[in-house]
C-alpha positions in Angstrom: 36.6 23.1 6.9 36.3 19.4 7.6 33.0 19.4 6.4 33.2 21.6 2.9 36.1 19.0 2.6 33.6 15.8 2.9 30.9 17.7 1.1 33.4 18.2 -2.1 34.3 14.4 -2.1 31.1 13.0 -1.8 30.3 15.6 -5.1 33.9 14.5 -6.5 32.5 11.0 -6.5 29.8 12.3 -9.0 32.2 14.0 -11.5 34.9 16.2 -11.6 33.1 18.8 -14.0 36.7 21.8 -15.2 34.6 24.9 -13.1 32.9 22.8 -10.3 32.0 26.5 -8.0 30.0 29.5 -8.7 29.6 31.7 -5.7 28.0 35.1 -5.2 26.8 36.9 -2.5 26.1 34.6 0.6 25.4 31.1 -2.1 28.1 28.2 -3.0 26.6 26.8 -6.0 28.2 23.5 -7.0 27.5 23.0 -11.1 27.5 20.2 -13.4 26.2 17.3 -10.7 22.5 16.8 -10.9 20.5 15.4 -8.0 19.6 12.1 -10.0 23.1 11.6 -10.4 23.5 11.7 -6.4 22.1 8.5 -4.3 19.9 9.2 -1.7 22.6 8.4 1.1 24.8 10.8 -0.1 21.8 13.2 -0.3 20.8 13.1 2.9 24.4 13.9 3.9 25.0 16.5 1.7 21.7 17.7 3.6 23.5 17.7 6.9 26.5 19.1 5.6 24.9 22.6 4.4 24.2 21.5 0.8 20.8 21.8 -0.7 19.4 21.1 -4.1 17.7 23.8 -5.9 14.8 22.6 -8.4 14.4 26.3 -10.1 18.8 26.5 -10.7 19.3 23.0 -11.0 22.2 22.9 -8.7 23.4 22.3 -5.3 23.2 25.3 -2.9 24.9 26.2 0.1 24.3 29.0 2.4 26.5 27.5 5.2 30.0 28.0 2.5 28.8 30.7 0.7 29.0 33.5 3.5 31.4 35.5 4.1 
C-alpha cells in the first residue's frame, strides 16, 4: 500500500486530472499525465515503484496494482 500511496503523489504532483484510474484485467492505467510532463527523477522512481510508461497507450502502466 505504501508504495501505490508514493506512486499517486509523485503523479499528483503532475496534475490532478477528475478520472485519474482506468483498470482492467491485471493493468492500472494512470491517464491524463504524459511522460514529458514527468522529470526523469520521478521516472525512474515511478520505475521502481511498478509504474511503466507505455509509448503505444500513452499512459502509465502498472501490472504490480492492477492484479487482483
Amino acid at each position: 500500500m505504501k508504495e501505490l500511496i508514493e506512486a499517486l503523489q509523485i503523479f499528483l504532483k503532475y496534475g490532478n486530472p477528475p478520472y485519474p484510474t482506468n483498470c482492467s484485467h491485471d493493468i492500472l492505467a494512470i491517464m491524463d499525465i504524459t511522460k514529458e510532463q514527468i522529470s526523469e527523477t520521478d521516472i525512474l522512481r515511478l520505475n521502481e515503484l511498478g509504474f511503466f510508461w507505455s509509448d503505444k497507450d500513452h499512459c502509465f502502466f502498472s501490472f504490480k496494482f492492477g492484479s487482483a
